[in-house]
KEMIRO-122888 format. One line per 2 residues: for each residue x, y, z of C-alpha. Coordinates in steps of 0.25 Angstrom, whole numbers, plus 5000, padded with zeros to 4 digits. Example, Ala and Ser with C-alpha at 12.3 -4.5 7.8 and 13.67 -1.06 7.14 Angstrom:
<nodes>
5049:4982:5031; 5055:4996:5029 $
</nodes>
This chain:
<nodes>
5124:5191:4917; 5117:5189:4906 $
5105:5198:4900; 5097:5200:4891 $
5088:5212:4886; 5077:5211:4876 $
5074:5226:4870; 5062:5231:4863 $
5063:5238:4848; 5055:5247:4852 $
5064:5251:4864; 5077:5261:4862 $
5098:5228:4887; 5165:5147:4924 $
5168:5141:4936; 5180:5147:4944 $
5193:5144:4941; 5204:5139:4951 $
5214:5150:4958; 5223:5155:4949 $
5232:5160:4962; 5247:5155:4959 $
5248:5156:4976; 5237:5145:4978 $
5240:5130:4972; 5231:5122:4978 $
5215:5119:4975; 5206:5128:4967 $
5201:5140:4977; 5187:5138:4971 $
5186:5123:4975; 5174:5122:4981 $
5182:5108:4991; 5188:5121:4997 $
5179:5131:5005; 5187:5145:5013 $
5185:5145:5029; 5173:5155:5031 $
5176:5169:5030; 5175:5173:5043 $
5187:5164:5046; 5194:5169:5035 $
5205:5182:5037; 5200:5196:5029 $
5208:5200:5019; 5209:5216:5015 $
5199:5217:5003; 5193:5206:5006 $
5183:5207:5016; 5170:5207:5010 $
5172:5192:5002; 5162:5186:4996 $
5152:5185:4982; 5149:5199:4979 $
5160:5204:4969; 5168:5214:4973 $
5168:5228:4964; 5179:5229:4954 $
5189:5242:4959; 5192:5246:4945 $
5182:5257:4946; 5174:5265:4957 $
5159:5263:4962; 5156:5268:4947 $
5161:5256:4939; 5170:5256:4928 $
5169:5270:4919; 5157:5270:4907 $
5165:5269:4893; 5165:5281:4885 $
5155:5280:4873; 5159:5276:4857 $
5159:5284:4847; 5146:5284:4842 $
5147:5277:4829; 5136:5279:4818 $
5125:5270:4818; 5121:5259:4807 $
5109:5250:4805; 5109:5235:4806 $
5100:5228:4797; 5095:5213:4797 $
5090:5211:4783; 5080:5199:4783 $
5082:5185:4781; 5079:5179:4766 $
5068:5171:4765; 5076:5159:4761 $
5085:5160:4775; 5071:5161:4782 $
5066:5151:4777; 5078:5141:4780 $
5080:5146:4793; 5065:5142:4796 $
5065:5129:4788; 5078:5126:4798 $
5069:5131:4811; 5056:5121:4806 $
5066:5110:4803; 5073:5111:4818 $
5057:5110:4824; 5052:5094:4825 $
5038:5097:4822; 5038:5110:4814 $
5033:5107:4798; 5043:5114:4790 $
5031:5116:4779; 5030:5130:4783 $
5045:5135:4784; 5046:5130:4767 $
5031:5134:4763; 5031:5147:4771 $
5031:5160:4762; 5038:5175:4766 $
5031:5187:4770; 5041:5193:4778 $
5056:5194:4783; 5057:5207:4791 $
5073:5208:4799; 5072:5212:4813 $
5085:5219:4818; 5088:5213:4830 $
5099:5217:4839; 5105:5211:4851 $
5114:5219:4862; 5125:5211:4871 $
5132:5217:4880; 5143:5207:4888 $
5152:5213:4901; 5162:5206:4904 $
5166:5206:4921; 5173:5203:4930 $
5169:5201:4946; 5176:5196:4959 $
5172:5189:4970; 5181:5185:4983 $
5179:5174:4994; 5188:5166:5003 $
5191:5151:4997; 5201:5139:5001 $
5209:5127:4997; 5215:5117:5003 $
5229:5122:5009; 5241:5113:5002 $
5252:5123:5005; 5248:5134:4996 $
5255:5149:4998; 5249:5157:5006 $
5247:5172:5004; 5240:5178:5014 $
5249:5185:5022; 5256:5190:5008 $
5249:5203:5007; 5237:5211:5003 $
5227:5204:4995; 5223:5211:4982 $
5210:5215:4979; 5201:5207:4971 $
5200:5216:4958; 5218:5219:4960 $
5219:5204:4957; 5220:5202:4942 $
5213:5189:4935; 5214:5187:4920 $
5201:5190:4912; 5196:5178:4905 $
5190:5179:4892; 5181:5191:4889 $
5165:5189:4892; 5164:5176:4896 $
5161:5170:4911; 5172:5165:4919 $
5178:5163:4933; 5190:5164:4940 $
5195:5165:4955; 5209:5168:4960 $
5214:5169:4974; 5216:5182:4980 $
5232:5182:4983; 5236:5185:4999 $
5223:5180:5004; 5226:5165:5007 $
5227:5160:5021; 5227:5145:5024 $
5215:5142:5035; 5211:5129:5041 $
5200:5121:5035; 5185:5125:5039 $
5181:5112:5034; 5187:5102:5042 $
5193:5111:5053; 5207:5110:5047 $
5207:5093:5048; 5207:5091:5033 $
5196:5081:5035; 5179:5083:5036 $
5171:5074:5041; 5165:5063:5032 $
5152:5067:5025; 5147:5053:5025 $
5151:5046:5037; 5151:5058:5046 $
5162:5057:5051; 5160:5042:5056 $
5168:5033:5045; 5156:5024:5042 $
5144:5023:5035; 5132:5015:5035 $
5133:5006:5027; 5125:5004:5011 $
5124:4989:5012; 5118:4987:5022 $
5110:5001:5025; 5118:5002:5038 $
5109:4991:5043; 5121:4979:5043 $
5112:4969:5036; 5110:4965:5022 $
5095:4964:5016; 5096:4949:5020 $
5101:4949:5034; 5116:4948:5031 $
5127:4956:5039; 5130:4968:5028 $
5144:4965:5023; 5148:4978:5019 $
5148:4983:5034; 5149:4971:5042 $
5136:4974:5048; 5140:4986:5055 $
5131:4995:5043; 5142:5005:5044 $
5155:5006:5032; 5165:5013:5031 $
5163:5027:5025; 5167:5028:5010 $
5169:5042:5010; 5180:5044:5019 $
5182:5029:5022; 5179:5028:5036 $
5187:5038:5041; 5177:5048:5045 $
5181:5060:5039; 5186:5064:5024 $
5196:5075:5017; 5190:5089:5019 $
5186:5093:5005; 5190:5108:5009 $
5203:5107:5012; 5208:5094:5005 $
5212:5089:5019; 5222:5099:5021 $
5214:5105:5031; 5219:5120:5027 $
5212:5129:5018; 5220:5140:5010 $
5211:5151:5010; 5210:5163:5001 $
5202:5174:4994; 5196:5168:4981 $
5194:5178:4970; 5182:5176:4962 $
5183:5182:4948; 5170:5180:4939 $
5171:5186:4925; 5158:5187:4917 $
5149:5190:4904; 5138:5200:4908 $
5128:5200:4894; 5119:5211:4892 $
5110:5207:4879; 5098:5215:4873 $
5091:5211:4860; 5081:5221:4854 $
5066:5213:4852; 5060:5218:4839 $
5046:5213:4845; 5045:5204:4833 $
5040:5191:4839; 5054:5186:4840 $
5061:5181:4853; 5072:5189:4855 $
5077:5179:4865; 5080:5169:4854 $
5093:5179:4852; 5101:5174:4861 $
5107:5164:4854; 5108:5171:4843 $
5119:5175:4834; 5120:5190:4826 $
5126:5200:4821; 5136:5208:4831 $
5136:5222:4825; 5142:5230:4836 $
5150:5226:4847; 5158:5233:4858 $
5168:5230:4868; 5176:5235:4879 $
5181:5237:4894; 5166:5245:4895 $
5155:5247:4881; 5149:5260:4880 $
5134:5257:4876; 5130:5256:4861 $
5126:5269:4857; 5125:5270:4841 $
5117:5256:4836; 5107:5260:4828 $
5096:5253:4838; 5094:5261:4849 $
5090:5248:4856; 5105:5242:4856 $
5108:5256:4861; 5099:5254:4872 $
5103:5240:4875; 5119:5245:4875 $
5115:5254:4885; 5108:5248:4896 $
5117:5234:4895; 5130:5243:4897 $
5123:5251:4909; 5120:5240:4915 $
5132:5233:4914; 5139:5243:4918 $
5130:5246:4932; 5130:5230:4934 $
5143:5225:4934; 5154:5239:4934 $
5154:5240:4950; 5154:5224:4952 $
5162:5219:4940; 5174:5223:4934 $
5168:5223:4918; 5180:5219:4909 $
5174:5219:4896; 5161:5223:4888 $
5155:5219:4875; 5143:5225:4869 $
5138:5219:4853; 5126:5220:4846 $
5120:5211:4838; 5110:5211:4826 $
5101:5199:4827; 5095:5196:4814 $
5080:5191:4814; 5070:5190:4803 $
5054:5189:4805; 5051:5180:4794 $
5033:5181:4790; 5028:5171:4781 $
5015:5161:4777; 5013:5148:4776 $
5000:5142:4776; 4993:5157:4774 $
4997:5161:4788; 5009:5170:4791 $
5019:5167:4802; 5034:5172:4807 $
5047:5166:4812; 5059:5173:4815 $
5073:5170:4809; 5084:5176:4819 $
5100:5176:4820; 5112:5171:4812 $
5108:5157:4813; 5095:5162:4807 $
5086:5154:4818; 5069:5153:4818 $
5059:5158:4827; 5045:5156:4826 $
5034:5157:4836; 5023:5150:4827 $
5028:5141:4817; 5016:5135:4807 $
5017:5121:4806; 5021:5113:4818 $
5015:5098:4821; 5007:5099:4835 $
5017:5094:4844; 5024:5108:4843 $
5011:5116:4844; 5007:5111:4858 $
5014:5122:4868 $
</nodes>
């Protein structure tokens, strides 16, 4: 879940992989060829009861969630200052930006003259927790044998069973089978045959005919050759015999069934940027690259306390609140990193033609924004 908060200045926020089970060796239990018999026909397991998409509550901790990290040392506060770009590094940043733009004359990005370069410290808050949820249903594959473990014992519960954590904040997905929960069931799709009725000929073997249109004819009166007249072939999806391999269970006409753990780990970003209510776009940040001059990780981040903006410290404060109250009683949160970054942006005045004007030079790669550039051609003028 990503989010973004824009604060005031003036104010003080992959597809699932197959079963990893060494007891099952047939298909992938996420297949979607295979489908489990409806719930109702399907036995209860102990903790299992309630299957289904809502994730299930970590058991680490109690109603409360995990415990709230003790707060740092307060560490001594320093300031962070943007000095302002020359005027040579302006000027080729925005020489650059006119060259990008088709119709824009680049007479007044070589001719313009410097009033003012005024730094604006700009700082961008990111807050990423790492988690980890669980879902269970019933799923199936087509039965080839496979052992059977039913009738083995107890079933775990859904957070006892360990699962390796991928890489640290970044989205993935894995599913595992929940061991002693398999039980081999007859085939709900073709009532245990191994065969379903063919989509195409319905059941019949034959199929009107594409020559003829199903009337027998030709356009000039002739008998159709391809049906002999009749206007009915043979079908060629299951090649007249009325009936194809059941796609759910391969033709075996079995289904093992078992509880299919669903594990979904995920980067939930807080960001906030502080808007200096300068004209610029704060949006255009996004993308863009600074400098990281604090950062802090861990099991649980206590919220930043001692930068020298009192904004960042308000933004620490609600992103880690509200990550906590969002995901501690329905995730398990494996990881936390908090940074902040000092985003350098230079409001560049100067004249050309006797008129004054403005653009905006922001970031490392020392990009251009302008609302009002002086000298396009119309095309570019007609909104």
């Amino acid at each position: 879940m990503d989010r973004t908060h824009l604060l005031s200045d003036q104010d003080e926020a992959q597809a699932v992989e197959s079963c990893p089970a060494a007891s099952y060796t047939g298909q992938n239990p996420a297949n979607d060829g295979a489908s489990a018999p409806p719930a109702d026909a399907m036995p209860v397991v102990p903790g299992y009861e309630n299957l289904g998409p809502n994730v299930i509550p970590p058991s680490d901790f109690g109603p409360a969630g995990p415990p709230y990290p003790q707060a740092p040392s307060s560490a001594p506060a320093r300031r962070f200052d943007i000095p302002a770009v020359s005027e040579e590094l302006a000027q080729e940043a925005f020489i650059n930006y006119v060259t990008s733009k088709c119709c824009y004359s680049s007479k007044p990005a070589k001719e313009m003259i410097f009033t003012d370069l005024h730094s604006l410290n700009t700082y961008r808050y990111r807050l990423e927790t790492f988690t980890e949820s669980r879902t269970t249903e019933w799923a199936s594959e087509p039965y080839n044998g496979q052992v059977v473990d039913g009738f083995n014992g107890v079933a775990p519960a859904p957070w006892s069973i360990p699962v390796p954590i991928p890489a640290l904040f970044q989205d993935s997905k894995k599913a595992v089978c929940v061991p002693n929960t398999s039980t081999v069931k007859g085939c709900h799709s073709c009532l245990s045959l191994g065969r379903s009725a063919c989509h195409r000929c319905v059941n019949s073997g034959r199929t009107r005919c594409g020559a003829c249109n199903g009337t027998g004819r030709m356009v000039n009166g002739e008998r159709c050759r391809s049906c002999q007249g009749s206007g009915m072939v043979r079908c060629p999806v299951c090649g007249g015999v009325g009936s194809i391999t059941c796609k759910t269970c391969n033709g075996k006409g079995k289904l093992l069934c078992f509880i299919k753990l669903n594990i979904t780990w995920k980067n939930n970003v807080y960001a906030a940027v502080i808007d200096k209510r300068s004209g610029f776009p704060v949006e255009l940040l996004d993308h863009i690259t600074g400098e990281i001059l604090l950062t802090d990780m861990g099991p649980m981040v206590y919220p930043v306390v001692s930068f020298p903006d009192s904004s960042m410290n308000s933004a620490s404060e609600n992103g880690v609140r509200e990550h906590q109250a969002q995901f501690s009683t329905t995730c398990r949160i494996l990881q936390q990193k908090q940074t902040i970054e000092l985003i350098p942006i230079t409001r560049v005045h100067y004249t050309w033609n006797e008129k004054t004007h403005i653009y905006f030079v922001y970031g490392a790669e020392h990009k251009v924004y302008t609302k009002d550039y002086p000298a396009k051609c119309c095309c570019c003028s007609i909104l």
